[in-house]
Every structure is written in structure tokens, then in C-alpha cells.
C-alpha positions in Angstrom: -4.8 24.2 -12.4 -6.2 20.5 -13.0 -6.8 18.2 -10.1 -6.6 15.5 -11.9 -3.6 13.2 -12.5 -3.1 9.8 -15.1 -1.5 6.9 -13.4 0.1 4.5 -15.5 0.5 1.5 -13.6 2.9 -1.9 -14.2 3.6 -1.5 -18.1 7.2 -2.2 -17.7 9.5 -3.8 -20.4 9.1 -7.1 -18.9 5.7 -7.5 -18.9 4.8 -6.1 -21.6 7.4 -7.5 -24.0 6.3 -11.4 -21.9 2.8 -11.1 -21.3 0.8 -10.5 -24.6 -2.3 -9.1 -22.7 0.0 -5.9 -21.4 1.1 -5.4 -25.0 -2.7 -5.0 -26.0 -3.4 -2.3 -23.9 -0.2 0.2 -25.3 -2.4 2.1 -28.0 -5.3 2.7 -25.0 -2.5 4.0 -23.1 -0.7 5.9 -25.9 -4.1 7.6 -26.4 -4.6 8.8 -23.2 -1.1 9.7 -22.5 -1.6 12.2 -25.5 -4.6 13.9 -24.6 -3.6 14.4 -20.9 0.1 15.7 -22.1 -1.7 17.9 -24.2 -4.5 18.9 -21.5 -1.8 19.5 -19.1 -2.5 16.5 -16.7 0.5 15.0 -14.9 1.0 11.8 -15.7 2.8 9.5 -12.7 4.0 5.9 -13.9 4.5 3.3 -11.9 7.1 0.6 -11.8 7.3 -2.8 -9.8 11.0 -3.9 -9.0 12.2 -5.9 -5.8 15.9 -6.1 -5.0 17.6 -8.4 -6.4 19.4 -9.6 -3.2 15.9 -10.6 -2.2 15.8 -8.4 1.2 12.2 -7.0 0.1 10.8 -10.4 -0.4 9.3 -12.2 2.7 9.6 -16.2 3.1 5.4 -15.7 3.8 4.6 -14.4 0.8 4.4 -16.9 -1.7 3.3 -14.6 -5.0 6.2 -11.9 -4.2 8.7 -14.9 -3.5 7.3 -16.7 -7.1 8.2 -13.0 -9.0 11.4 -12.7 -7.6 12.5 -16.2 -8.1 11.1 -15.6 -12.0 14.8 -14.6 -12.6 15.7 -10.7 -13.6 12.0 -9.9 -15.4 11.6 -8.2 -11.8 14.6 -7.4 -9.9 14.7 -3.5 -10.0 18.5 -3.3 -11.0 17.6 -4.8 -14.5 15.6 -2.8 -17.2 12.7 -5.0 -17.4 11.6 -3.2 -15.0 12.0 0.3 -17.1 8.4 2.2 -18.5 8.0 0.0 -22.0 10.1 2.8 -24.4 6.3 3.0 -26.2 5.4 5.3 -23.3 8.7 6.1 -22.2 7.8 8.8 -19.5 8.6 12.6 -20.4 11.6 14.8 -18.6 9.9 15.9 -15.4 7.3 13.4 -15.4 7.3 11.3 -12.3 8.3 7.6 -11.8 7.6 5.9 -8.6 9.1 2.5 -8.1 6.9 0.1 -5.8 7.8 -3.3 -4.6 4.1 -4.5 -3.7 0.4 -4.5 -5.8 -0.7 -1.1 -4.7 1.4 1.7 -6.0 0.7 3.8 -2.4 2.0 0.6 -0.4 5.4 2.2 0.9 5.9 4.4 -2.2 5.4 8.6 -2.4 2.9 8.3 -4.6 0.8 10.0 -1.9 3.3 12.9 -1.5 3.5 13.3 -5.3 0.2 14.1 -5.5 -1.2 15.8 -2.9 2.0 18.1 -3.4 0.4 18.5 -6.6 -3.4 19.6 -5.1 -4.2 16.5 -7.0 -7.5 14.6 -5.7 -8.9 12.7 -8.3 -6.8 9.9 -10.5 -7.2 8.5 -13.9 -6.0 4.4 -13.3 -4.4 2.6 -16.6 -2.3 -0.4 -16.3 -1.8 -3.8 -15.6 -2.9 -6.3 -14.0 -6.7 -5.3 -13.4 -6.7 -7.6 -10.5 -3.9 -6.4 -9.0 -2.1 -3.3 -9.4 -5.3 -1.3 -10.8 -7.4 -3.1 -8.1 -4.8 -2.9 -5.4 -4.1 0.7 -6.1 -8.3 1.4 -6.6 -9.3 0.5 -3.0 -6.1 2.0 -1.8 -6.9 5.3 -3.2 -10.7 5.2 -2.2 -9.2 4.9 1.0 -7.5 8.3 0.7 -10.6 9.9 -0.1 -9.1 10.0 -4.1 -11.9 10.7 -6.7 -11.5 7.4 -9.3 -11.5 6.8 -13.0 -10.8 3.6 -14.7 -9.7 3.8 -18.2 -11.3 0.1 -19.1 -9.1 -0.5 -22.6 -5.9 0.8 -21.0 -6.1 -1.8 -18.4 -5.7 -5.9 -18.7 -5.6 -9.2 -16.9 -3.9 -12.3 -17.4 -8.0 -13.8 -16.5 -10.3 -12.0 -19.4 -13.0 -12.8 -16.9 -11.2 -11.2 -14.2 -11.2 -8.2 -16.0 -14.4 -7.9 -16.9 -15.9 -8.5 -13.4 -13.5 -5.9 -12.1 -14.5 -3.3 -14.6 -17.9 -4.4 -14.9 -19.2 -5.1 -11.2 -16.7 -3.9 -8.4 -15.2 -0.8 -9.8 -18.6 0.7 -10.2 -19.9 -0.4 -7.1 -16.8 1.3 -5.3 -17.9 4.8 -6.6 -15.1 4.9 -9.5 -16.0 6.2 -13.4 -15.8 3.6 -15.5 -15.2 5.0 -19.1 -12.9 3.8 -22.4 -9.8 6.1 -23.4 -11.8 7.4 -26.1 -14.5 8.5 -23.8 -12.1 10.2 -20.9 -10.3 11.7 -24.0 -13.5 13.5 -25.5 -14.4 14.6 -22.3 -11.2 16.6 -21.6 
């Protein structure tokens, strides 16, 4: 049984159809989604929504306020938020909603895995500096074994990216590898 379990992280409709970085990373993804289908690896993706009657959305926080004012691209109800239909998830293959940066904040992500005897996670997705980062430090936290696929993630900032990948996510104990190179070693 593998321990071992590809998140897919943020690369909804919306963003990838608006923001021409997410589009870029789809064949990275695509790639890895293949060889972990075909390795048996559970693959979990993760969607942002907030509710459109804004209830989720507190007057303090000024970046979650700014996405849900950005009209329907992020109100859960509307399917911008739905997996791009490149990647469309797989019958039986999980898809946890979250309404912050890290996909654990409030979500069973958690559950999903450790119900699974997963302990080590694959991160792909979008933004680098937020929900692979976000979700990163929150799963270092829970003592989760990291790999960053480095092409299958993206950042508005190029240089944001790259200091991510490059700098922190080493330094915080995670492999840093390319799709091709998780893929070869599967």
C-alpha cells in the first residue's frame, strides 16, 4: 500500500482560464497525475470557494475580502471554482473545498489522509506563495514527509517562485524535484 498521496492544489476553472501562469503548469500536472493514477497514488485536489453571501469572508482580512469582491471567479456556487476539466478529478478521487491559503485550514484534508495511512504528500498547484507554501508549512507541521513538484507549481511573481522552490522549501526539509524526475522515480 503506498503512503504517498498527490495534492493538486488551486487549479480551478477560474484561475487557470484568467491567470496565464496557472495555465502553464497543466502539462506538469497532467504528467504527474498519469504516473500516480497509474502507480496507484491517490490523488486529492483541492479547491478554493468562499460563499457567495460573503459569511466566510471577515471585514479584517483584506486579501480574502479583495477575492470575493472579484465577482463569481470565487464564490463556491459558481464553476470557476470546479478542477480545470484538463484534470477533471476521477470517480472516487477526492475533492476538498477550502475557503483559506492552506488546504488543512478548516478542511478534512487531514482526515482524508491519515484515513488513508498516508504520511508523505506530493504538492502541485498554484500559487507557490500561497496555497503550495501555505499548505507546505502546514503539513511540516503535521509531521507530513514533503515533495514539491517544481514545474507543476506557479506564481503570479516569477521571483517568488523561484525563491520558494529554490531557498525555503529545501531548507524546510521538503524534496524538491521536476515531474519528470518524481515520475522516473515511481
Amino acid at each position: 500500500m503506498t503512503t504517498t498521496a498527490l495534492i493538486v492544489g488551486d487549479l480551478q476553472a477560474g484561475i487557470v482560464d484568467n491567470y496565464p501562469f496557472a495555465a502553464n503548469v497543466l502539462p506538469a500536472v497532467e504528467r504527474a497525475l498519469s504516473a500516480a493514477r497509474a502507480s496507484g497514488i491517490p490523488v486529492v485536489f483541492i479547491r478554493f470557494g468562499l460563499r457567495a453571501s460573503g459569511l466566510d469572508v471577515a471585514a479584517s482580512n483584506p486579501l480574502i475580502s479583495a477575492l470575493h469582491g472579484s465577482g463569481t471567479l470565487f464564490h463556491e456556487e459558481f464553476p470557476e471554482t470546479l478542477v480545470h476539466p484538463r484534470i477533471e478529478p476521477l470517480p472516487g478521487e477526492a475533492v476538498v473545498l477550502k475557503r483559506r491559503a492552506s488546504a488543512f485550514a478548516a478542511t478534512d484534508l487531514d482526515l482524508l489522509l491519515r484515513a488513508q495511512g498516508i504520511d508523505s504528500i506530493v504538492l502541485t498547484g498554484v500559487a507557490t506563495g500561497a496555497m503550495v507554501a501555505a499548505t507546505l508549512y502546514d503539513a511540516a507541521d503535521r509531521d507530513y514527509r514533503l515533495t514539491v513538484l517544481s514545474d507543476a507549481c506557479a506564481d503570479g511573481e516569477p521571483d517568488v517562485h523561484d525563491f520558494l522552490i529554490n531557498r525555503v522549501f529545501p531548507a524546510r526539509g521538503a524534496d524538491v524535484l521536476t515531474s519528470h524526475e518524481w515520475t522516473a522515480r515511481l
